[in-house]
LUMBAMAR-897633 format. One line per 2 residues: number of its first residue (from 1); their letters; for each residue x, y, z of C-alpha. Coordinates in nm, 2 decimals. Layout:
BEGIN
NUM> A> X:Y:Z; ...;
END
This chain:
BEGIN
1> XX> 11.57:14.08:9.49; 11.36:14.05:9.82;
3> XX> 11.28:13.71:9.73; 11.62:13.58:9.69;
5> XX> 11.71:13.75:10.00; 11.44:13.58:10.19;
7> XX> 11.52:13.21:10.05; 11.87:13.32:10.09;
9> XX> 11.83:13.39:10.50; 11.58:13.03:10.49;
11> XX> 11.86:12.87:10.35; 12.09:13.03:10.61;
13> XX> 11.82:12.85:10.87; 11.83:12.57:10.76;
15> XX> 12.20:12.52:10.76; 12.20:12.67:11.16;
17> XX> 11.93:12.40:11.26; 12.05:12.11:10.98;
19> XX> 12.19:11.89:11.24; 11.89:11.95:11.46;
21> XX> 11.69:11.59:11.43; 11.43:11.69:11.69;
23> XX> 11.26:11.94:11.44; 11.14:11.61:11.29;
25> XX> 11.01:11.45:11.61; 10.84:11.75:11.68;
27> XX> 10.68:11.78:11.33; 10.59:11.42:11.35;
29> XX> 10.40:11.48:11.65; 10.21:11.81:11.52;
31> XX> 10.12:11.57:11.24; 9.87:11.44:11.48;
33> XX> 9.71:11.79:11.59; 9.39:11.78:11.42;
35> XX> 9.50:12.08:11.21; 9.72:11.94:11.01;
37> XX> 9.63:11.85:10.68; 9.82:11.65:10.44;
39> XX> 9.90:11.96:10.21; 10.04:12.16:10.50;
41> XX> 10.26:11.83:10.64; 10.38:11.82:10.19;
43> XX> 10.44:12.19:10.17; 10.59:12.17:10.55;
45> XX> 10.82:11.92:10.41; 10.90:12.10:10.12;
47> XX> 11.05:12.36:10.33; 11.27:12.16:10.55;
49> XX> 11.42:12.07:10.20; 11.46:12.36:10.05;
51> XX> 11.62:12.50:10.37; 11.80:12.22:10.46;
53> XX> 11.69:12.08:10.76; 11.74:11.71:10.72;
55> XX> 11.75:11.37:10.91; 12.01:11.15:10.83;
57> XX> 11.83:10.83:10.89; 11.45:10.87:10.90;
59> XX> 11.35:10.86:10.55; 11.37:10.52:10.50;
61> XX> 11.12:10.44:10.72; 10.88:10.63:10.50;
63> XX> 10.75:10.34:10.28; 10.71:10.12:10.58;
65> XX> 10.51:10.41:10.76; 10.29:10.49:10.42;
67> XX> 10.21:10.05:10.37; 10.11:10.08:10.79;
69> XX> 9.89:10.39:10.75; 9.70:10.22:10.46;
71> XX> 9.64:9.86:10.65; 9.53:10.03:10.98;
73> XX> 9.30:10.26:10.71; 9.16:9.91:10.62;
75> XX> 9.00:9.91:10.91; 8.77:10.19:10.88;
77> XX> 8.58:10.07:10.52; 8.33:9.93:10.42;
79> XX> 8.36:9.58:10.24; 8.07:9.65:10.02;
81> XX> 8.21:10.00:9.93; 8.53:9.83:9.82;
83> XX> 8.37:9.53:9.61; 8.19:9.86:9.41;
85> XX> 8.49:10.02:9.40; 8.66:9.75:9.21;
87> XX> 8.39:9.69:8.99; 8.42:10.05:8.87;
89> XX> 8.77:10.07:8.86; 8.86:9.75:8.63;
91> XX> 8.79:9.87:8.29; 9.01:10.17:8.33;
93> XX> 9.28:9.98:8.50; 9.29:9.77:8.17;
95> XX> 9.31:10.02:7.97; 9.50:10.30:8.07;
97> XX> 9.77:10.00:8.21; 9.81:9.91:7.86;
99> XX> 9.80:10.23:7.67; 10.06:10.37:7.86;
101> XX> 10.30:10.12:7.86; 10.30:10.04:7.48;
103> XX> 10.28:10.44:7.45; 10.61:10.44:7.69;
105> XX> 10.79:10.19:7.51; 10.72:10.37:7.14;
107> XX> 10.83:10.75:7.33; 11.13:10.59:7.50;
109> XX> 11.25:10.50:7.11; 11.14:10.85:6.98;
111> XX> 11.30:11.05:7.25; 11.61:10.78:7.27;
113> XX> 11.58:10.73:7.60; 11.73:10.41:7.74;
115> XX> 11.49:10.10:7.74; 11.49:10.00:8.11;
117> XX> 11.45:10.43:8.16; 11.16:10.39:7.95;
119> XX> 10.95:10.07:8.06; 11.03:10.18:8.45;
121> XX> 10.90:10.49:8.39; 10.60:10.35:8.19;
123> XX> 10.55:10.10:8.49; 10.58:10.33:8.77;
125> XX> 10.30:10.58:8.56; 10.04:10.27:8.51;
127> XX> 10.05:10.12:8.80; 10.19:10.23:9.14;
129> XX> 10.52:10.44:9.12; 10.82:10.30:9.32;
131> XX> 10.61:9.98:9.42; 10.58:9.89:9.05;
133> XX> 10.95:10.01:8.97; 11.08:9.85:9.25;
135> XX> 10.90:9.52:9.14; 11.01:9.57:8.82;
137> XX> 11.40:9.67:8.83; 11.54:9.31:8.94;
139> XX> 11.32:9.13:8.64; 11.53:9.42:8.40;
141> XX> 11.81:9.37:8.53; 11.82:9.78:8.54;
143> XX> 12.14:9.98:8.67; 12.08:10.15:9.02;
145> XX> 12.13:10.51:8.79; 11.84:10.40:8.61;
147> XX> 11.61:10.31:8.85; 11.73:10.64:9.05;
149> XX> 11.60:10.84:8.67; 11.28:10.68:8.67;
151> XX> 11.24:10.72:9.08; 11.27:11.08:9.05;
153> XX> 11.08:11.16:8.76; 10.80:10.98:8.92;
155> XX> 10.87:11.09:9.26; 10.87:11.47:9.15;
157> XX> 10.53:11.41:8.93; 10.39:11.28:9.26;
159> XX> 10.44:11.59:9.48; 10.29:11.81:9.17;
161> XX> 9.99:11.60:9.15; 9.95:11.62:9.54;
163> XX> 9.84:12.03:9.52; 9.75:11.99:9.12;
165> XX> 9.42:11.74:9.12; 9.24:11.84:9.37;
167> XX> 9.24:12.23:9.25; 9.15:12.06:8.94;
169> XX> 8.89:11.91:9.07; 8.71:12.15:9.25;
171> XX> 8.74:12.35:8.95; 8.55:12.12:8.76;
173> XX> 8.31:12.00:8.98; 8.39:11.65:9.00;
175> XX> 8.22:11.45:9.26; 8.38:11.25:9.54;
177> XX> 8.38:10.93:9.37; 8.42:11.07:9.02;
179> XX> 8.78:11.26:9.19; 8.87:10.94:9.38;
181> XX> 8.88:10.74:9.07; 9.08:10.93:8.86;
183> XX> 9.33:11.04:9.13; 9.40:10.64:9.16;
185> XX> 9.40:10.59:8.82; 9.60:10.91:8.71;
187> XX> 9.86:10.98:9.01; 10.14:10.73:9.04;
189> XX> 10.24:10.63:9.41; 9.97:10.54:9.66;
191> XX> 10.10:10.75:9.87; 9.99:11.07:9.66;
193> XX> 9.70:10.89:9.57; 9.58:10.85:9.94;
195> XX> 9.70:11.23:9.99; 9.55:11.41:9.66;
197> XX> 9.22:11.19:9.82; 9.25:11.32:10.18;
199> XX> 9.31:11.69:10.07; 8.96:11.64:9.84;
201> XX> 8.71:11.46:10.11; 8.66:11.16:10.31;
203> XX> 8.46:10.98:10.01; 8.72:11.00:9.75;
205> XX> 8.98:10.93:10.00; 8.78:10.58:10.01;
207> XX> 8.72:10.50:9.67; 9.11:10.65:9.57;
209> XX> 9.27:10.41:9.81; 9.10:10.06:9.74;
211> XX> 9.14:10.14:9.34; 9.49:10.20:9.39;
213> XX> 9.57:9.98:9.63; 9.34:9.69:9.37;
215> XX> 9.54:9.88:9.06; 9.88:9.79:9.23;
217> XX> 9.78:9.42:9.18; 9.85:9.47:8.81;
219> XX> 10.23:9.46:8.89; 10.21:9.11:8.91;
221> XX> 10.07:9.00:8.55; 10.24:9.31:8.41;
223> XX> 10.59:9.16:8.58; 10.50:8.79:8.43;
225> XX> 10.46:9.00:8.10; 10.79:9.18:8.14;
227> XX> 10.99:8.85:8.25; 10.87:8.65:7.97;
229> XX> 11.02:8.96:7.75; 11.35:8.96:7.89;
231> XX> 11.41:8.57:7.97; 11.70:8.59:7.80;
233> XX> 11.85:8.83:8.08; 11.73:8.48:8.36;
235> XX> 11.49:8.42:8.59; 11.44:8.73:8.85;
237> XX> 11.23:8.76:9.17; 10.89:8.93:9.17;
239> XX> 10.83:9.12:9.48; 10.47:9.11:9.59;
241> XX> 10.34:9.43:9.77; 10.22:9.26:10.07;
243> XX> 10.07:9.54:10.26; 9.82:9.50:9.96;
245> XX> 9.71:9.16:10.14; 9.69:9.28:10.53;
247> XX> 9.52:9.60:10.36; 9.29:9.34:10.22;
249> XX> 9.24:9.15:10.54; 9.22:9.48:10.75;
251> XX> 8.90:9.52:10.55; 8.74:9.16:10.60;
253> XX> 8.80:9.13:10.91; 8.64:9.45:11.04;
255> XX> 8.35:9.37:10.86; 8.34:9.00:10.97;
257> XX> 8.33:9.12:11.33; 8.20:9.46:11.37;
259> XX> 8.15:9.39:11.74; 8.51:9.56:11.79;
261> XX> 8.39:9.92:11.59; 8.54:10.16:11.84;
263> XX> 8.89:10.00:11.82; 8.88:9.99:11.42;
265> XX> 8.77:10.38:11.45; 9.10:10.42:11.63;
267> XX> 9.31:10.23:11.39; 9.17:10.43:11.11;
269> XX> 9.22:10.74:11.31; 9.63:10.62:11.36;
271> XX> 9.59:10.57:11.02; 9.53:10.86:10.86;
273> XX> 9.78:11.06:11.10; 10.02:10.84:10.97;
275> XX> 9.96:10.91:10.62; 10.01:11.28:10.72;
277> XX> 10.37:11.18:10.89; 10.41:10.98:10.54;
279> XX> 10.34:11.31:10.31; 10.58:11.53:10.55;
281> XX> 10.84:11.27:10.52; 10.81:11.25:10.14;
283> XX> 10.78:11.64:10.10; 11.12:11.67:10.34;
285> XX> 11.33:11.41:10.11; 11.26:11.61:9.77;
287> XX> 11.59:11.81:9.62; 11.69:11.98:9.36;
289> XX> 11.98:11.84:9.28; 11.79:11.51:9.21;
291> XX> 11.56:11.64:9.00; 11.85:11.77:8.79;
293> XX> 12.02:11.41:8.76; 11.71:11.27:8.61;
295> XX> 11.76:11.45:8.25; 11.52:11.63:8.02;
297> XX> 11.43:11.35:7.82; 11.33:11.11:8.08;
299> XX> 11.12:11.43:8.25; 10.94:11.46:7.89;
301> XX> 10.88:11.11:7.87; 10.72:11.07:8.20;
303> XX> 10.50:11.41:8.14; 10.41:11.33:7.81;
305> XX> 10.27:10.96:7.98; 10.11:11.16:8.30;
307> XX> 9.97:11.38:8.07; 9.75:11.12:7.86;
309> XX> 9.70:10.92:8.14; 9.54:11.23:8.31;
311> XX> 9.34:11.35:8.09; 9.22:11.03:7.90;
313> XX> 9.05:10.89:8.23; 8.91:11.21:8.29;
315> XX> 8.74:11.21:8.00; 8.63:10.86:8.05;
317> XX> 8.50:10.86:8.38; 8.29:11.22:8.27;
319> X> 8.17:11.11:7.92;
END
């Protein structure tokens, strides 16, 4: 009873202060206070949502935020670093990309979920979230209810992973690299890649973002491979993640002239607060009534898929 009472009166809050849009600007600019973390600016997030303090319009820069954080973090790695980092990374990539999606497409037809449910999901688990099912919805011609399904089942699996891997793997033990590997190979969107990295240390923050951020590359083959399946449906456009590229040149370019170190220790800085603004942002848009629209099945399906994905490049990268 006292616990209902007290998300009862936060709700009561929240309703008092909904129409309040300078709560955000004044969370955004705690964001880059040296205290907070990118779990507290998710969890701080979380309760703006659950109390109903929302902005009407800021949201949608989110995704232009998150792709601005990561270029700017660019600047602050090592181009060596990232070469290993691929090398490490491609193996899994190839296989856990194509494990899960033929896994998804044999699910989707066990647990009759709708085809285009079923390969978004699939996508947006083996690659990069709502990048890849973004990429992917125009060449499928999917409904806007469908893409909202498999947006939410991989949105709310996102914010779970962002407090779950990291307690995972401390409790294992795993090592910096070890973590950042399988957070970019087992959490969906970069964004909680990048966070699930920051909350474990600055090493696996490095090696989770340049695997993911290589990984997302795969949504171009793997949209080739899905045109080709449904040319019947016409030719659609394949949007390329360009923040992938500047992220890219971000990298070269501080290591081609390293003259300019101070300013690229800035940018990284700018960076990672962003990030932080990014996770608060993403932890403020979550609802409940969302997570009700997307249906059981499609929830099962996507667990079922995190699940394997999980723990099968765990036990890769420890055998």
């Amino acid at each position: 009873m006292k616990t209902v009472k007290v998300f009862n009166g936060l709700v009561g809050i929240g309703k008092k202060f909904k129409n309040y849009s300078w709560l955000y600007s004044i969370t955004i600019c705690i964001c880059f206070l040296p205290f907070m973390s990118p779990a507290i600016a998710l969890f701080l997030g979380l309760v703006f949502s659950i109390i109903g303090i929302r902005h009407e319009n800021i949201h949608k820069y989110t995704s232009k935020i998150l792709q601005a954080s990561i270029i700017l973090m660019g600047f602050g790695m090592s181009l060596s670093a990232v070469i290993s980092a691929s090398k490490t990374g491609f193996i899994e990539t190839v296989v856990s990309v194509t494990t899960v999606m033929t896994l998804g497409i044999l699910l989707g037809k066990l647990f009759k979920v709708e085809k285009n449910i079923s390969l978004l999901i699939a996508t947006g688990t083996a690659i990069c979230g709502g990048s890849a099912i973004a990429a992917v919805a125009p060449i499928l011609n999917s409904k806007n209810y469908q893409n909202s399904f498999a947006l939410i089942v991989v949105f709310v699996l996102n914010a779970v992973a962002l407090f779950l891997f990291p307690f995972v793997g401390h409790k294992l033990g795993l090592s910096q690299e070890i973590f950042g590997n399988w957070a970019a190979i087992a959490i969906h969107d970069t964004s909680s890649v990048v966070g699930a990295g920051a909350i474990y240390g600055e090493k696996a923050l490095q090696v989770a973002t340049t695997v993911k951020l290589i990984r997302a590359l795969w949504i171009i083959p793997l949209s080739l491979v899905i045109a080709l399946m449904n040319k019947n449906d016409g030719k659609k456009a394949i949007k390329f993640p360009w923040f992938i590229l500047f992220f890219v040149l971000a990298i070269v370019f501080a290591n081609i002239f390293p003259g300019f170190q101070a300013s690229y220790e800035h940018f990284n800085w700018l960076g990672k607060r962003g990030m932080v603004i990014a996770l608060f942002l993403i932890g403020s848009n979550i609802t409940i009534g969302e997570i009700k629209k997307s249906g059981p099945k499609s929830f099962v399906l996507g667990i079922i898929l995190w699940a394997v994905i999980a723990i099968g490049s765990l036990f890769f990268l420890t055998r």
